[in-house]
N, C-alpha and C positions, 0 to 999 in steps of 0.2 A: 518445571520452569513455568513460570504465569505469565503471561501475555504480557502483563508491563515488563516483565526482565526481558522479555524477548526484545518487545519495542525499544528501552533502554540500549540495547546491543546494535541495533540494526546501523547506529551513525558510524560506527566502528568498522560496518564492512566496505568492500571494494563494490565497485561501480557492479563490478561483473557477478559479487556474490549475491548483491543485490536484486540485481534481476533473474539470478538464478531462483530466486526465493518466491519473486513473482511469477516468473512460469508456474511452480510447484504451485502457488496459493490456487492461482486462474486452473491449474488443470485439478484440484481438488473438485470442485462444483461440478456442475453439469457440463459436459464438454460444449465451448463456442471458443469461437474465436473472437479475443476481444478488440474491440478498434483503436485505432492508432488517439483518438482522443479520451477511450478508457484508460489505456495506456499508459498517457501522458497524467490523468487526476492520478493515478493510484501513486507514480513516482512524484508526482508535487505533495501527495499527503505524506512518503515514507519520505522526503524533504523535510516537511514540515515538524517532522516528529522532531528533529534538533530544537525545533522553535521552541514549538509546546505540547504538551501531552494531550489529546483528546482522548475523550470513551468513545467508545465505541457509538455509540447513539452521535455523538456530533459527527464522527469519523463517515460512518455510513452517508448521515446527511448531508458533509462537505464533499461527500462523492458523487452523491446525488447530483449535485449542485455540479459539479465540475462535468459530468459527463451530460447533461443535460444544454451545455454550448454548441 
């Protein structure tokens, strides 16, 4: 499955499968703990994804940008 089918799927889950999926992303990396304002960009970007499709290069950088407040 490619990343765009994944992202395509994700509007379809529940609140809770949702964030199940983000533990799993955050504990893939290096272990931290992320803060309640990373937290909050990463669910306004899997938000977003209904809106419109970003690459990943804009996706990083509107995170950038969100955790950077």
């Amino acid at each position: 499955m490619s990343a765009q089918e994944i992202i395509a799927q994700l509007p379809k889950l529940s609140a809770k499968e949702r964030e199940m999926i983000l533990s799993k992303l955050v504990s893939l990396d290096t272990p931290f703990e992320p803060s309640p304002a990373m937290e909050q960009a990463i669910r306004e970007g899997l938000r977003s994804v209904r809106e419109r499709t970003y690459s990943a290069v804009e996706l990083r950088s509107r995170v950038a940008e969100w955790t950077a407040r």
